[in-house]
TIPA-32843 format. One record per residue (C-alpha): residue in one letter; x, y, z. Coordinates in Angstrom, 1 decimal, decimal comma. Last residue first. Example, Ala and Ser with C-alpha at 12.3 -4.5 7.8 and 13.67 -1.06 7.14 Angstrom:
2
@banu:S; xx:13,7; yy:-1,1; zz:7,1
@banu:A; xx:12,3; yy:-4,5; zz:7,8
REM end
This chain:
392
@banu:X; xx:137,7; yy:70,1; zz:71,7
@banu:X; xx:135,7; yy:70,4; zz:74,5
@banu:X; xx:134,5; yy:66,5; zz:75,7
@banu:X; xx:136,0; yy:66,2; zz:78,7
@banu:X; xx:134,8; yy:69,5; zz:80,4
@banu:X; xx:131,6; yy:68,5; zz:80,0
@banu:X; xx:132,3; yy:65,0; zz:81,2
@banu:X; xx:133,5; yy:67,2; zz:84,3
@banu:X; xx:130,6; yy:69,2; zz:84,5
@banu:X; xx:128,4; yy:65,9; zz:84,6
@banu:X; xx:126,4; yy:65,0; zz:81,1
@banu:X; xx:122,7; yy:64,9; zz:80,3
@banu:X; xx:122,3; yy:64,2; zz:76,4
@banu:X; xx:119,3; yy:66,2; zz:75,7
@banu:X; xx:116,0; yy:65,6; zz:72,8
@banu:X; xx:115,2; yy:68,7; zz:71,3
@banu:X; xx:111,5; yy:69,3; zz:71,8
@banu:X; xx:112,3; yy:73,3; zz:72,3
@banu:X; xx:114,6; yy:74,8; zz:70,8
@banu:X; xx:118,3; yy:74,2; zz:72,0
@banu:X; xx:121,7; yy:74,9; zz:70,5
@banu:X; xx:122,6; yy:78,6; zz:72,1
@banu:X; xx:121,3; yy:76,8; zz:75,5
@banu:X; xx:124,7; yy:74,6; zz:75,5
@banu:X; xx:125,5; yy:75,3; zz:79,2
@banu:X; xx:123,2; yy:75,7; zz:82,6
@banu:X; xx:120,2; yy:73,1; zz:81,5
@banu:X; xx:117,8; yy:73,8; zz:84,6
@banu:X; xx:116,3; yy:70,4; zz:86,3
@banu:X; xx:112,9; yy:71,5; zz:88,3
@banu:X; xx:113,4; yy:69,4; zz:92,0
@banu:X; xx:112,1; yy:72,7; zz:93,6
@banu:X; xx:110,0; yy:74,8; zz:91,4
@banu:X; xx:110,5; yy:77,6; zz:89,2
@banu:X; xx:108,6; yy:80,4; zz:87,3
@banu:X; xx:108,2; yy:82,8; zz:90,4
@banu:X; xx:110,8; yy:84,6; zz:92,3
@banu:X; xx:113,9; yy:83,5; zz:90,8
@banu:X; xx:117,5; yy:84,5; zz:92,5
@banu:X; xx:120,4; yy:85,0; zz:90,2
@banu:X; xx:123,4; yy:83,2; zz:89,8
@banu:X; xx:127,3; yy:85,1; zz:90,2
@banu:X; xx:126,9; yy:86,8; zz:93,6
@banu:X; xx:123,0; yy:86,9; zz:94,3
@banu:X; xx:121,8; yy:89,3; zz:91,7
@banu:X; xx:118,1; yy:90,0; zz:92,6
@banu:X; xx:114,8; yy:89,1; zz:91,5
@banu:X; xx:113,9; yy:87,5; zz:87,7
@banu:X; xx:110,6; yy:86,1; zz:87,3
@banu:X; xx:110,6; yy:82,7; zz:85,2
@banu:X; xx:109,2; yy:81,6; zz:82,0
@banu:X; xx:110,0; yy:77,9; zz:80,9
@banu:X; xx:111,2; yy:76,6; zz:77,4
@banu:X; xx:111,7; yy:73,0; zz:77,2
@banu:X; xx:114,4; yy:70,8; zz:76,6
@banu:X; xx:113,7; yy:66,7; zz:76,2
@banu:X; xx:114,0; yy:63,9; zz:78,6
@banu:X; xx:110,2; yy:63,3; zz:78,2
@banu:X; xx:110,1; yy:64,0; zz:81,7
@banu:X; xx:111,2; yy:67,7; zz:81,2
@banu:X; xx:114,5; yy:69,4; zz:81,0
@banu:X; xx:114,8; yy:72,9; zz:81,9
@banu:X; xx:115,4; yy:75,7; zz:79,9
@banu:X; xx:115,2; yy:79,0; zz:81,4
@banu:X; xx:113,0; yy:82,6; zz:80,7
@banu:X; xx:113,4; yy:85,9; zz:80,6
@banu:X; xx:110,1; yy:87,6; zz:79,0
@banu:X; xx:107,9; yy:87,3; zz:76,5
@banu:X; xx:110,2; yy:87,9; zz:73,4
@banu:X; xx:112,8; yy:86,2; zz:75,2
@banu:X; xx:115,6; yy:87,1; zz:77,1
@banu:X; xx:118,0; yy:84,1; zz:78,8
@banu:X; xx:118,4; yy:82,9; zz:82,2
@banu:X; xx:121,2; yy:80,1; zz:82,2
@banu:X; xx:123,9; yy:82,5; zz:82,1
@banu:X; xx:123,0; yy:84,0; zz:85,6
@banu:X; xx:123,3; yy:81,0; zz:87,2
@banu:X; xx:120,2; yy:79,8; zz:89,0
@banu:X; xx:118,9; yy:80,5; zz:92,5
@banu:X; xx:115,9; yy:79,4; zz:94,5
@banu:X; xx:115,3; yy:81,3; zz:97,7
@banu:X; xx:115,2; yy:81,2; zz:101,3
@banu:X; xx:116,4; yy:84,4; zz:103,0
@banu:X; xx:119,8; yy:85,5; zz:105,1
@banu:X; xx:120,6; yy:89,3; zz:106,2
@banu:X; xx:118,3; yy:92,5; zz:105,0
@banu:X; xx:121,5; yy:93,9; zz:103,1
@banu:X; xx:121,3; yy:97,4; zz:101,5
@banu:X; xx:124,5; yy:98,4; zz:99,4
@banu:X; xx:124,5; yy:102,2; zz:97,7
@banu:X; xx:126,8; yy:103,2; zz:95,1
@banu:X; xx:127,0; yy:106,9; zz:95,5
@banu:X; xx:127,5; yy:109,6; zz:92,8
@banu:X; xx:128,5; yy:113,2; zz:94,9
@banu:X; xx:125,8; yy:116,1; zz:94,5
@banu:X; xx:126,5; yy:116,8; zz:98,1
@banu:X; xx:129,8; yy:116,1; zz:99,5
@banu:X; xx:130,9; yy:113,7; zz:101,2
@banu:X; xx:133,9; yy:113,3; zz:103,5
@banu:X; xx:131,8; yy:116,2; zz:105,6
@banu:X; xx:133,8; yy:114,9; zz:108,7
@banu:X; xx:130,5; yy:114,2; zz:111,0
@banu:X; xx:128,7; yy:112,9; zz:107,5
@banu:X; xx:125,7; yy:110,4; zz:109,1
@banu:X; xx:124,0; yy:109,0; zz:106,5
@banu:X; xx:119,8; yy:109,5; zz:105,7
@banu:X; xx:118,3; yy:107,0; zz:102,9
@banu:X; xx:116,3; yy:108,5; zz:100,4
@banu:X; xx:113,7; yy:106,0; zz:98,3
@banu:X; xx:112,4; yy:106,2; zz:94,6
@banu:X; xx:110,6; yy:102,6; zz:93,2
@banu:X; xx:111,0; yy:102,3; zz:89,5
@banu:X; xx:109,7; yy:101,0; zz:86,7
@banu:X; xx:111,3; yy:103,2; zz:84,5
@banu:X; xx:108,8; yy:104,7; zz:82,1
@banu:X; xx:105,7; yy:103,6; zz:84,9
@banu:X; xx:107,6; yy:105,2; zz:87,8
@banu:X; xx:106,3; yy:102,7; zz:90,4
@banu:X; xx:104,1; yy:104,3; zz:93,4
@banu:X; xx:104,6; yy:105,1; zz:97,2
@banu:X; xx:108,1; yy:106,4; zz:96,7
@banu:X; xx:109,9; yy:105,4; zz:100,0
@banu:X; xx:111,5; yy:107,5; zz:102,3
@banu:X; xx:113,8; yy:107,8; zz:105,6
@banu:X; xx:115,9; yy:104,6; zz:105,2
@banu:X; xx:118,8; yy:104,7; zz:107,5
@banu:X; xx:122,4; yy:104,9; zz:107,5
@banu:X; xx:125,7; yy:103,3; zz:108,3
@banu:X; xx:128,6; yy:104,8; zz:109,6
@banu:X; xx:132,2; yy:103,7; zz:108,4
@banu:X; xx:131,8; yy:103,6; zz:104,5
@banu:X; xx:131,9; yy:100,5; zz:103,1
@banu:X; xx:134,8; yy:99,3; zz:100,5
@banu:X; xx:134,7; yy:99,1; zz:96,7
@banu:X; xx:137,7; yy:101,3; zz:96,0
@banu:X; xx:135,5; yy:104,4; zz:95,1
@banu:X; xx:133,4; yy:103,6; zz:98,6
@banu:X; xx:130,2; yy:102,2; zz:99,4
@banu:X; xx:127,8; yy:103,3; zz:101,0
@banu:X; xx:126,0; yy:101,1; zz:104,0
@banu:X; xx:122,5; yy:100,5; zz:104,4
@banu:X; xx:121,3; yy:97,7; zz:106,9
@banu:X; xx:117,6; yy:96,4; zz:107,1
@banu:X; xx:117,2; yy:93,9; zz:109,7
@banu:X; xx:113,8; yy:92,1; zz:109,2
@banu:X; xx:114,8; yy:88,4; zz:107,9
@banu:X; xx:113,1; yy:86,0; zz:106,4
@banu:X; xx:111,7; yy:83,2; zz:107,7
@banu:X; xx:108,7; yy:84,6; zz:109,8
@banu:X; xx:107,1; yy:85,2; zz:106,3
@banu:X; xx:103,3; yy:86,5; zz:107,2
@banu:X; xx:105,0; yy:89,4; zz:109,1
@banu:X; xx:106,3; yy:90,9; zz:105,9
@banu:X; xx:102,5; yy:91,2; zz:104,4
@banu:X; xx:101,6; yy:93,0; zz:107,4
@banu:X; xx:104,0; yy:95,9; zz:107,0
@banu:X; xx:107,5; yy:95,1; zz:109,2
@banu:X; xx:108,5; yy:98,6; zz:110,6
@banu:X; xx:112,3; yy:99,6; zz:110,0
@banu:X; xx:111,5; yy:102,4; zz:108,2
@banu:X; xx:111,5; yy:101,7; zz:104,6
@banu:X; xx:110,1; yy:97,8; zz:104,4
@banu:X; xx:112,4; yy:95,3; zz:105,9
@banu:X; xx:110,4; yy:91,7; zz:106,1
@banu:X; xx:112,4; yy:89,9; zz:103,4
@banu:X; xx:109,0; yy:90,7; zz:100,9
@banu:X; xx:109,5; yy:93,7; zz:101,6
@banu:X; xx:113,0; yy:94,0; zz:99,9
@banu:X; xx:112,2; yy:91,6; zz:97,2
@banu:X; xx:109,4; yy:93,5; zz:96,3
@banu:X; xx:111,6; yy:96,7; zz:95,7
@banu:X; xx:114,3; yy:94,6; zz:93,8
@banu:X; xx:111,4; yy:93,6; zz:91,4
@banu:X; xx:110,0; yy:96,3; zz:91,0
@banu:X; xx:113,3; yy:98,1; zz:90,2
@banu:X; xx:115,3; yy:100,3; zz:92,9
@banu:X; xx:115,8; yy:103,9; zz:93,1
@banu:X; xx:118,5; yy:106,2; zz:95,1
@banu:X; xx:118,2; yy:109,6; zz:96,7
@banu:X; xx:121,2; yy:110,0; zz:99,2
@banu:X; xx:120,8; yy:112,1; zz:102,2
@banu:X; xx:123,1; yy:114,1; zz:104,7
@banu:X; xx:123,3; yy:114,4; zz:108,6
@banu:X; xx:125,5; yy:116,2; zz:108,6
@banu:X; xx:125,5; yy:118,1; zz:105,0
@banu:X; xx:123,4; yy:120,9; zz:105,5
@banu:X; xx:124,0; yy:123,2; zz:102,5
@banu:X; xx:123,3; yy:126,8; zz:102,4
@banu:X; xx:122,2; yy:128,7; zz:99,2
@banu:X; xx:123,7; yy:132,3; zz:98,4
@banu:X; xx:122,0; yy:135,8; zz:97,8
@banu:X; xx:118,5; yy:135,7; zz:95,6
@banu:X; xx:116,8; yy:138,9; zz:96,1
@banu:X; xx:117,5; yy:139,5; zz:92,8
@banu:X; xx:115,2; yy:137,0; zz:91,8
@banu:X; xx:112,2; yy:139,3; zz:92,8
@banu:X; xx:110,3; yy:139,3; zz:96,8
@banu:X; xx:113,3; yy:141,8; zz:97,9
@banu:X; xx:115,2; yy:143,9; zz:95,8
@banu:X; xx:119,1; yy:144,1; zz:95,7
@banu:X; xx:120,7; yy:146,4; zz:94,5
@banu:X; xx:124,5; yy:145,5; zz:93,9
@banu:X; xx:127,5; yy:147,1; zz:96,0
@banu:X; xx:128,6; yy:144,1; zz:97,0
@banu:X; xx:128,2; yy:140,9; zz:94,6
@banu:X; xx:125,4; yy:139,3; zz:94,1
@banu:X; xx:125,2; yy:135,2; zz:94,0
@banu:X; xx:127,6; yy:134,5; zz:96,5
@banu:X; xx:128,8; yy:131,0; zz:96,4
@banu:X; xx:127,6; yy:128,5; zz:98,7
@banu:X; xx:127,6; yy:128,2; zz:102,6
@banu:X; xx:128,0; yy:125,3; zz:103,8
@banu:X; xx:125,9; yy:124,6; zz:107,0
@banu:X; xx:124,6; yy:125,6; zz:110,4
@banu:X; xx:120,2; yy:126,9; zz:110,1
@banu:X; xx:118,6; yy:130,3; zz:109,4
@banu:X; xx:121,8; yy:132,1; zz:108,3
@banu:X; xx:122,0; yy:135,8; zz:108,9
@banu:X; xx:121,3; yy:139,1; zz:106,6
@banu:X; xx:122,0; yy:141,7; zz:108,4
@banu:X; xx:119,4; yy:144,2; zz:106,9
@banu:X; xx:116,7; yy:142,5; zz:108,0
@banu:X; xx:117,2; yy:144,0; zz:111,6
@banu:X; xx:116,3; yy:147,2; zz:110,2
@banu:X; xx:113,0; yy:145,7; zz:108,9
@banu:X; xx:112,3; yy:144,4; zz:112,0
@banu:X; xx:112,9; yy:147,4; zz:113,8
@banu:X; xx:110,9; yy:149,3; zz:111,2
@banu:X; xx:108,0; yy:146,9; zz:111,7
@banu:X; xx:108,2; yy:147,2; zz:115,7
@banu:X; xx:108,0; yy:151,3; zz:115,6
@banu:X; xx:105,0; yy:150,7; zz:113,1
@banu:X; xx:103,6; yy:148,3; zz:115,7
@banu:X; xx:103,7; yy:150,8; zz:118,3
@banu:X; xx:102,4; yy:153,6; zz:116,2
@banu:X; xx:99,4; yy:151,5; zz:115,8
@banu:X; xx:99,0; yy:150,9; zz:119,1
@banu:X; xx:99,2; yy:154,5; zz:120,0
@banu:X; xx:96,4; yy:155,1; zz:117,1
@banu:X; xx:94,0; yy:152,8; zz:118,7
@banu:X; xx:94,9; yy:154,4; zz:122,4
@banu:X; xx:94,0; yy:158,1; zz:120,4
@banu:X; xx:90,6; yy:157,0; zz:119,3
@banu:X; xx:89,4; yy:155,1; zz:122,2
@banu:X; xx:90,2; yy:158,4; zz:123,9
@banu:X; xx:88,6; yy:160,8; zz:121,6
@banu:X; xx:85,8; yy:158,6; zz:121,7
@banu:X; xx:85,5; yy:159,1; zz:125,7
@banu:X; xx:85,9; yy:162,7; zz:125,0
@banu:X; xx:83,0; yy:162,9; zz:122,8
@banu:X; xx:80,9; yy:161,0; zz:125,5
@banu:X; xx:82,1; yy:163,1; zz:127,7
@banu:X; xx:80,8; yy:166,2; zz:125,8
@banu:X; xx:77,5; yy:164,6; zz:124,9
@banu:X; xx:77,0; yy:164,2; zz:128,5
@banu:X; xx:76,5; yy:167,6; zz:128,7
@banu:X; xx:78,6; yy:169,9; zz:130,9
@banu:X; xx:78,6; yy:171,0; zz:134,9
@banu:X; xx:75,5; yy:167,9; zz:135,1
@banu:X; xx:77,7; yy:167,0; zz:138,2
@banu:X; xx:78,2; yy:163,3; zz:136,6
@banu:X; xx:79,5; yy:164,9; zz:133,7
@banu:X; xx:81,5; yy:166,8; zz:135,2
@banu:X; xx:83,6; yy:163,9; zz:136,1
@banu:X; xx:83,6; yy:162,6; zz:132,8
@banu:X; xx:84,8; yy:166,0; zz:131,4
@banu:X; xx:87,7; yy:165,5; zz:133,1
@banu:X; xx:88,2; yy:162,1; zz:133,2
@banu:X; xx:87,7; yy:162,1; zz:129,0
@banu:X; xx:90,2; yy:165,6; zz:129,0
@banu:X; xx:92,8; yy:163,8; zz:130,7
@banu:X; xx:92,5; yy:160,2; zz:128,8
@banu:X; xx:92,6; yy:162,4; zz:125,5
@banu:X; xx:95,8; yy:164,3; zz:126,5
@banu:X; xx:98,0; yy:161,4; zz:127,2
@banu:X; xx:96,6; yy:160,0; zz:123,8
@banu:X; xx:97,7; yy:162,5; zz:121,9
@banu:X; xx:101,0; yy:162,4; zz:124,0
@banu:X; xx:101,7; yy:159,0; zz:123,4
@banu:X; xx:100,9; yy:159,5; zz:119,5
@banu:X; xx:103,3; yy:162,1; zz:119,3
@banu:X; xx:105,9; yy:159,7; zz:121,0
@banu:X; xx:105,1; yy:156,9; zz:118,8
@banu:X; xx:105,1; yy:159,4; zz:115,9
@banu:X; xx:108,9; yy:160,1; zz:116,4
@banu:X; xx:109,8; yy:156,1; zz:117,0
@banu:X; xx:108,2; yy:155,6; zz:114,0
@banu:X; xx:110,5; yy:158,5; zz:111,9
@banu:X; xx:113,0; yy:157,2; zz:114,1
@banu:X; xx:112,9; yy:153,6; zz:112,7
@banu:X; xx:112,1; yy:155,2; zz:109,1
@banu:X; xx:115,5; yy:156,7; zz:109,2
@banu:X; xx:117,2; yy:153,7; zz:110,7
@banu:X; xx:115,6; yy:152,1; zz:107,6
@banu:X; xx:117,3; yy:154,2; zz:104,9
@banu:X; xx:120,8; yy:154,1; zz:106,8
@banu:X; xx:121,0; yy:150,5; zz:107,1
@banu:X; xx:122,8; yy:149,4; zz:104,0
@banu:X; xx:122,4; yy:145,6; zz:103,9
@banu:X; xx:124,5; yy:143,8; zz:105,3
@banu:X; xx:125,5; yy:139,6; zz:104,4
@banu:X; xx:126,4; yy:136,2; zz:105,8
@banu:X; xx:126,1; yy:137,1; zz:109,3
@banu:X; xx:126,2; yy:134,3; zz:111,6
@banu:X; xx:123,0; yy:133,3; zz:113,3
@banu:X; xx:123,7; yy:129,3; zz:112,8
@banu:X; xx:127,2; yy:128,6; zz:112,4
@banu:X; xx:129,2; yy:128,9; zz:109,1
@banu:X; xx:131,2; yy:126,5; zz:107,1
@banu:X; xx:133,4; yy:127,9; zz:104,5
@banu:X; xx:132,1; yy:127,3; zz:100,8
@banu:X; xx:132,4; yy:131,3; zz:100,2
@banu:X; xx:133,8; yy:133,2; zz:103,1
@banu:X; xx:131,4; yy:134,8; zz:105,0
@banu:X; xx:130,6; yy:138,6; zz:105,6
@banu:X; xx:129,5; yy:140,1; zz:102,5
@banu:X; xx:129,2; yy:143,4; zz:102,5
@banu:X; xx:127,2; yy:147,0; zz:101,5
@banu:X; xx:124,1; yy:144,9; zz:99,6
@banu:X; xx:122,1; yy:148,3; zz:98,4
@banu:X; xx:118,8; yy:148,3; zz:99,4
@banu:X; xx:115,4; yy:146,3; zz:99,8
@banu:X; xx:114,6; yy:144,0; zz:102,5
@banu:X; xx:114,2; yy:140,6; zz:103,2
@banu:X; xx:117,2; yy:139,7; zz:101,0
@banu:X; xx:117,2; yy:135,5; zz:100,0
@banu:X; xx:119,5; yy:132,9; zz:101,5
@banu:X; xx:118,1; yy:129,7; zz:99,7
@banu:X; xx:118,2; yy:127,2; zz:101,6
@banu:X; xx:119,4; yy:123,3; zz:101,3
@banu:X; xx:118,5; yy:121,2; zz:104,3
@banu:X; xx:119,4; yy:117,4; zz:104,2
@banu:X; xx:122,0; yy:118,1; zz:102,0
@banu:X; xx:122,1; yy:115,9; zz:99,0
@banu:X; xx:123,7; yy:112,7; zz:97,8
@banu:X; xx:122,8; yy:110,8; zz:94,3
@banu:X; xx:122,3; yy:107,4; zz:94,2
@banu:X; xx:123,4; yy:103,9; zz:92,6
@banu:X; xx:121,9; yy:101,0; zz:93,1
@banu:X; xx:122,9; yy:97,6; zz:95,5
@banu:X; xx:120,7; yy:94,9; zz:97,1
@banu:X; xx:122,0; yy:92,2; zz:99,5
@banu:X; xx:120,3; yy:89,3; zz:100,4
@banu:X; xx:122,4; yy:86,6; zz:101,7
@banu:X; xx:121,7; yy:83,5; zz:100,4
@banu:X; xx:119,6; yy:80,4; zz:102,3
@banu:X; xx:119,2; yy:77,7; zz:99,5
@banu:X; xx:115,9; yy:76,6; zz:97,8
@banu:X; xx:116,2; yy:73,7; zz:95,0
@banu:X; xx:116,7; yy:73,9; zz:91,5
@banu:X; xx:118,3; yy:70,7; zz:89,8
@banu:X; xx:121,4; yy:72,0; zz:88,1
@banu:X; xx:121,9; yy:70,6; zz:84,4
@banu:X; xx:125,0; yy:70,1; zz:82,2
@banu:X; xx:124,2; yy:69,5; zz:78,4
@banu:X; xx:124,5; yy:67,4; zz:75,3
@banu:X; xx:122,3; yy:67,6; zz:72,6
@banu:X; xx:120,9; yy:64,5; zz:71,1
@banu:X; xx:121,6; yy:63,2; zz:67,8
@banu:X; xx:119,5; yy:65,3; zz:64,9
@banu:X; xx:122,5; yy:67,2; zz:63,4
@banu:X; xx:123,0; yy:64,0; zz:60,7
@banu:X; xx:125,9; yy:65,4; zz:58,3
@banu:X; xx:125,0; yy:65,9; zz:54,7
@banu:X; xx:126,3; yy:62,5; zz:52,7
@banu:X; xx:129,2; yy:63,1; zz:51,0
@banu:X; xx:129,5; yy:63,4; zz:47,0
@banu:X; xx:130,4; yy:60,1; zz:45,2
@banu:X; xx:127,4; yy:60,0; zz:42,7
@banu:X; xx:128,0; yy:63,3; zz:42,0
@banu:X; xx:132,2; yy:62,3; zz:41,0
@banu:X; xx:130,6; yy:59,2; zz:38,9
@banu:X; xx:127,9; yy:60,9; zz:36,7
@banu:X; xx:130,5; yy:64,3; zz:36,2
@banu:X; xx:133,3; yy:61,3; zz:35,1
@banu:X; xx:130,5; yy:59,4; zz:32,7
@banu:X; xx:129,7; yy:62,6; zz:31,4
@banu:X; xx:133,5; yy:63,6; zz:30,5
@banu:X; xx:134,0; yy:60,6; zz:28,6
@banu:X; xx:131,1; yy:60,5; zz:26,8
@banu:X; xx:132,6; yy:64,0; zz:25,5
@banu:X; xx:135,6; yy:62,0; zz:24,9
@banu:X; xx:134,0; yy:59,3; zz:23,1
@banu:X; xx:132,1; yy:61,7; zz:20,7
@banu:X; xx:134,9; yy:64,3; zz:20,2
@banu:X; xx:137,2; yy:60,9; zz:18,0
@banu:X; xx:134,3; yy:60,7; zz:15,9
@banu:X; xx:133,1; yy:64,0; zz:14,9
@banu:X; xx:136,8; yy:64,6; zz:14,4
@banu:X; xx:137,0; yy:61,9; zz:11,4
@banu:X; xx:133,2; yy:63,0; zz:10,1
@banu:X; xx:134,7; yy:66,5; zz:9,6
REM end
């Protein structure tokens, strides 16, 4: 036992003194401290073309509902479902035969009426006259002055019964109020159909030329477009006036499945006067001439306004990043060393994006690198090309 004691001491010494020289060997952690390298792009103000884009919904610029006037039993339908159909044209009759009826039935106690008061304007001149020669009392001609009044009020409510059941009987062709498309009918023939309830409901027509897009933009996109001098309308407000640079031709085109404009452009008829405060969102309706009825309402629309050329200071779009506070940029400062800075976002202008607030002329914005920075680390300012240079 004391024979293998002695040959297991100087290996296990053997062993330590390899462990001891292998950690003493390890490499050093690498040094991550150097400065970071980066590309920058001094901010300064460039004339870019404003153009603003969302996507809206079209919609006739009258939709009716065709409802029953009357009540009865729906006889015909006179249109063709989704034709086109002029103003006045019969879309649907009514059975007439009830109110022809009450037409004569007026007409009949018109004529009674008539003579009633034929009658009472013979006996008040009459009795008027005799009156006046003390023949009868002038009780009696005052009697048959009432008499009179009484019977004219009556003839003139006979008259506007006989007008009422006209009307009525005209209800029964039902007719459209304004040109359009004409929807699908609702009830079919033979149906009862009461008016004032939903069964009165008939069809719905469309007026698609002119037609209207609903759209929304941000805030943000909704500032910008004042603040270029092209507020809903075509009226500069006040505040656009005090910016004779920008520009005050509002254009609003909509743009095609393939990408291209349509051929007429349209107009801005309304603007939301507040912000949704879920979306943050300004709602506005532009109005589009459709003389071929290419669109149809209820179609998805990307919509492209342009107010021309303004002033404004761009970065690329990968240099803004989101933060917890906001979007922000890194810039280098004087100490030659990154630094966060909080910027207002506008609109997409091509591939950089336009910052409102947040930046000033001559401010140096680091465009690459920005997954490596926080803020003190000290910068290695390179050209795009040494940039290029150095990828592995």
């Amino acid at each position: 036992m004391a024979e293998f004691r002695s040959r297991l001491l100087p290996c296990v010494g053997l062993v330590v003194t390899m462990l001891v020289t292998g950690c003493s060997k390890a490499p050093k952690p690498a040094d991550n401290n150097g400065p970071v390298p980066v590309v920058t792009r001094t901010a300064s103000k460039q004339i870019v073309p404003l153009l603003l884009e969302s996507v809206g919904r079209a919609e006739g610029s009258r939709e009716i509902e065709i409802r029953a006037r009357v009540s009865g039993i729906l006889e015909k339908q006179t249109y063709s479902e989704g034709s086109t159909v002029k103003r006045g044209q019969v879309l649907f009759q009514i059975d007439p035969a009830p109110f022809e009826i009450a037409l004569a039935h007026a007409k009949a106690a018109l004529a009674q009426q008539e003579a009633t008061a034929k009658q009472a304007r013979r006996d008040s001149t009459r009795l008027t006259g005799l009156a006046a020669q003390n023949a009868v009392s002038r009780r009696a001609a005052d009697d048959a002055l009432s008499a009179l009044d009484n019977a004219e009020a009556g003839l003139l409510a006979a008259q506007a019964n006989v007008r009422e059941a006209q009307l009525n009987l005209s209800y029964t062709n039902v007719t459209a109020p304004i040109a359009g498309i004409a929807g699908r009918s609702i009830r079919s023939e033979g149906s009862l159909v009461t008016a004032g309830t939903e069964s009165g409901l008939l069809t719905t027509l469309t007026q698609s030329d002119p037609l209207w897009v609903r759209f929304a933009l941000s805030d943000a996109e909704y500032a910008t477009l004042r603040e270029a001098g092209a507020p809903p309308g075509g009226e500069s407000s006040s505040a656009s006036r005090a910016a004779p640079a920008a520009s005050k031709s509002l254009q609003i085109q909509l743009l095609q499945k393939n990408g291209e404009p349509h051929p007429l452009a349209g107009q801005m008829n309304f603007a939301g006067s507040e912000i949704d405060t879920q979306l943050g969102t300004v709602q506005l309706r532009a109005e589009f001439p459709n003389p071929a009825l290419r669109i149809l309402p209820g179609e998805y629309l990307r919509v492209r306004m342009s107010v021309g050329a303004v002033p404004a200071i761009v970065v690329p779009q990968t240099a803004v990043l989101q933060g917890a506070k906001g979007p922000f940029v890194w810039i280098v400062n004087d100490k030659q060393q990154a630094e966060q800075r909080l910027v207002q976002t506008g609109v997409w202008v091509g591939s950089d994006w336009q910052i409102r607030s947040g930046l000033a002329e001559g401010d140096r914005v680091i465009v690459d690198n920005l997954l490596k920075l926080k803020a003190g680390s000290a910068l290695q300012i390179q050209s795009p090309a040494q940039a290029r240079t150095a990828q592995p």
